[in-house]
N, C-alpha and C positions, 0 to 999 in steps of 0.2 A: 240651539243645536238640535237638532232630529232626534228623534229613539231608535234606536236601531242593538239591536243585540246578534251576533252571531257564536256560533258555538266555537271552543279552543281548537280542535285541530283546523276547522274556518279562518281561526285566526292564524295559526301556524303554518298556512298553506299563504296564507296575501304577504306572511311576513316574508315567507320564503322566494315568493314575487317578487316583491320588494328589493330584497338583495340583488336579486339576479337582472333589475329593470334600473338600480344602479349601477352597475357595473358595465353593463351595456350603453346606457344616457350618457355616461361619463367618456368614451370613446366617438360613440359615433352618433348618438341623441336616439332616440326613439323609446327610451323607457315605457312610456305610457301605452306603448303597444303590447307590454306584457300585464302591464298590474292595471289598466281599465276593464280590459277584460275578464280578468280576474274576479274582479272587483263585481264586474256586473253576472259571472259566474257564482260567488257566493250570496247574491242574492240583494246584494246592496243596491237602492233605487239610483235611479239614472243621473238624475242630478248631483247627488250626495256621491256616486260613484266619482264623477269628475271633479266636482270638490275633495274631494279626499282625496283623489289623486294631487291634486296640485299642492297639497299638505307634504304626503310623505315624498313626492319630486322636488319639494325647496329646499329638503334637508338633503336627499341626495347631491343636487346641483352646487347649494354650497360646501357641500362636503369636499366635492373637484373642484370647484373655484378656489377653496383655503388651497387646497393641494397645490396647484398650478401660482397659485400667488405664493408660497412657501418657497417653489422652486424657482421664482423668480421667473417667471414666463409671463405672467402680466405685467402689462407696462402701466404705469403710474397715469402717464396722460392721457390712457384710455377709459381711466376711472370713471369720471364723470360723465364725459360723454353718453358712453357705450350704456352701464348699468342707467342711468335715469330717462333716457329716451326707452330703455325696454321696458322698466318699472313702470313709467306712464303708458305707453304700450297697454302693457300686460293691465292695466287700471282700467283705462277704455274696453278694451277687447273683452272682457267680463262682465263690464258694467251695460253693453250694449249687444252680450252673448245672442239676446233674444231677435234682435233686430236683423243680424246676420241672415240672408238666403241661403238655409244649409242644404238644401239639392243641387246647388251651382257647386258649394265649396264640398261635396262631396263626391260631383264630378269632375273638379278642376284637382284637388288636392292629389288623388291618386296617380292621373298622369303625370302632373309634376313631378311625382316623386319617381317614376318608369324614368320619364325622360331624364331625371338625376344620375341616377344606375347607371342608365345608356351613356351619359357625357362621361362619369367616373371611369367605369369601364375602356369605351378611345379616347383615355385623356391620360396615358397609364405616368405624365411626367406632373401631373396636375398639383401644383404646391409646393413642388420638390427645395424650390426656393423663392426668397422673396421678389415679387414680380411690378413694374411700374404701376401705379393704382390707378385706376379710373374716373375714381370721384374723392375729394375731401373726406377727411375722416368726419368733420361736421356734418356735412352734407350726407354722409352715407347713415349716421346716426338717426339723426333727422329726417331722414324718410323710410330709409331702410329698417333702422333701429325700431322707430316707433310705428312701422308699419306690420313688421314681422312681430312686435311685440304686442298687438292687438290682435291679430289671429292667435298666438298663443294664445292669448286671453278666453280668447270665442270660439275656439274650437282647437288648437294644438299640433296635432298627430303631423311629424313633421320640421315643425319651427326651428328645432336645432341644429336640425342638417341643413334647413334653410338658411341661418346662420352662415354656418360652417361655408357654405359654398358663398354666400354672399360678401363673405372676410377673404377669400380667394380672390373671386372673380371679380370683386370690385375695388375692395381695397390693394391688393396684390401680395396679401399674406400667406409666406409657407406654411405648409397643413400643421405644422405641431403649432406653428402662434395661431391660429386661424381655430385648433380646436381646444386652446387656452382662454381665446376672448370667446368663442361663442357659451364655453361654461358661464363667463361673467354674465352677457349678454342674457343667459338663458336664466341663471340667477333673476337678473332683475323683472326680467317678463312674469316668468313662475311668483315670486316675490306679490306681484303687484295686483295681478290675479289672485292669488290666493288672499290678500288682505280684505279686497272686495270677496270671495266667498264668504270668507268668517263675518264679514260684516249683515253679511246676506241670512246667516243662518243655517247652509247647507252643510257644512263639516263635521264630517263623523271624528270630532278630537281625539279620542283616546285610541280607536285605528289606525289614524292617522300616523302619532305621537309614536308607535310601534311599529310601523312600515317605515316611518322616517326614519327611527336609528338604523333599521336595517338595509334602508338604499343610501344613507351615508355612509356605513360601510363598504358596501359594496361601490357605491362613486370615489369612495378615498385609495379602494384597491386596484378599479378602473381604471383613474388617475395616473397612479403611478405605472402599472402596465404599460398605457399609454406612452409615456414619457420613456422607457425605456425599448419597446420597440419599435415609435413612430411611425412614422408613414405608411411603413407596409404592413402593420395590425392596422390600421386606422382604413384605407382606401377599399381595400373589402368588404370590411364591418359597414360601413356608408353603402354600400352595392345592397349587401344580404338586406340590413334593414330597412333600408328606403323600397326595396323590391320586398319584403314583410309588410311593411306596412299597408302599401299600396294592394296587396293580396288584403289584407286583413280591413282594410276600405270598401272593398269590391266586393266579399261577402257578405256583406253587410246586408239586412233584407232592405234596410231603407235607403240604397246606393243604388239611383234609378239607372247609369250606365252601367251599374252590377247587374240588375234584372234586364236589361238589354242582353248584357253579352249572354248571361243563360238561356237567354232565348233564342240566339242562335242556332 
């Protein structure tokens, strides 16, 4: 485990992240666009940053997955499927973090996530009910599952509204089942990755251990939000944060199509 000390209101401010990047993960995914930053604002190194994020985002994630399984919105034969193609995902995607081209996937992530926004926005009946599927639930696990759960892995910002719109558009799931299994989904990616960090040595545990109770909360209150205003909290929240994120991509100094358009 690293050394790393930060001082208590340091700590009181990542925890107060935390809550609020669970509460958010748990509706429309992007948590980690609040507490990485954060994260890399209090001074935590870059690495350890991202490992500790994927620490205190397992306990938020499971935290809406109990929830959503509690209320009976996960379905049992999705179990297997969904969580172990993302968990091996999420295992790959980590373990091969370094190998990744990341000026491709930080000019390709951004626009995807524009082009998200733009579909959600003229798409305003999108999920409204369950729709014929595309592909097999095997087949979408199996490529999809373990594909998207490898970028979790390796780089993140994203994956759960990739998710989300991938249980849509492929499977032909309405948006409340569709942001039910991507919890599960996002469980096992997060899950898989973060076992490769600890293994690796990068996790700041006892940060960690404190932003996780605090974005379990905040994903258990998420949760249930979610579940009682449905679709119309949910389809906005997906716009603002995939268009967040994508902003918060593109400032990046190391986001070569970020330094393009400045220079404009």
């Amino acid at each position: 485990m690293p050394e790393f000390q930060l001082a208590l209101d340091l700590v009181a401010f990542l925890v107060l992240a935390a809550f609020a990047a669970g509460f958010v993960d748990a509706i429309a995914g992007g948590g980690g666009l609040i507490t990485v930053p954060a994260l890399l604002l209090a001074g935590v190194p870059p690495v350890s940053a991202i490992a500790t994020n994927k620490l205190q985002g397992t306990f938020g994630v499971a935290s809406s997955t109990f929830a959503f399984w509690r209320a009976g919105r996960i379905e049992r034969r999705y179990l297997a499927p969904f969580f172990l193609t993302a968990f091996a995902g999420g295992v790959a995607g980590a373990a091969v973090a370094h190998l990744v081209p990341d000026p491709v996937l930080r000019v390709a992530i951004p626009v995807a996530l524009v082009a998200i926004a733009i579909f959600v926005l003229l798409s305003p009946k999108l999920g409204d009910a369950d729709a014929k599927p595309r592909m097999g639930i095997m087949a979408f696990a199996m490529t999809f599952g373990l594909g998207n759960g490898a970028y979790d892995g390796a780089f993140g910002p994203g994956a759960g509204t990739f998710y989300l719109l991938g249980l849509i558009l492929l499977c032909g799931f309405a948006m409340m089942r569709a942001v039910a299994h991507t919890r599960l989904m996002n469980f096992g990616s997060n899950l898989g990755s973060l076992l490769f960090f600890l293994y690796a040595g990068h996790v700041l545990v006892p940060l960690g251990l404190a932003m996780g109770i605090a974005s379990a909360c905040g994903a258990y209150i998420g949760a249930r939000t979610t579940m009682r205003f449905g679709a119309g909290l949910i389809r906005p929240l997906v716009v603002v944060v995939s268009l967040a994120m994508a902003f918060r991509l593109l400032i990046d100094p190391s986001n070569p199509l970020g330094a393009w358009l400045r220079g404009l």
